[in-house]
C-alpha positions in Angstrom: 24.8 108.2 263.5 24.4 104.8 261.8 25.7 103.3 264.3 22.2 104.2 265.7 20.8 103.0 263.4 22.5 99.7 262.8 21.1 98.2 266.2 17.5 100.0 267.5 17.0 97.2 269.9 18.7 94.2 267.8 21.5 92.4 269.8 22.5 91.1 266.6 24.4 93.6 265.3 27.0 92.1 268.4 27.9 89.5 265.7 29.5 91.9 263.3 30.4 94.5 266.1 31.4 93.0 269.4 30.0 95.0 271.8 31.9 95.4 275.2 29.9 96.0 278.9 31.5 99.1 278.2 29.4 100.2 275.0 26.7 99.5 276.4 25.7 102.7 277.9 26.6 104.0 274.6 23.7 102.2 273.2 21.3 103.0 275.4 
């Protein structure tokens, strides 16, 4: 799960991965 990992609460990691509205339950 490094994806986990890669953003605990950083929106920055939307640079390298663009996150869609979808993913973002996924993140929660």
């Amino acid at each position: 799960m490094v994806e986990v990992q890669a953003r605990p609460d950083n929106p920055e990691p939307t640079a390298e991965k663009p996150i869609s509205p979808t993913h973002l339950p996924e993140r929660d």
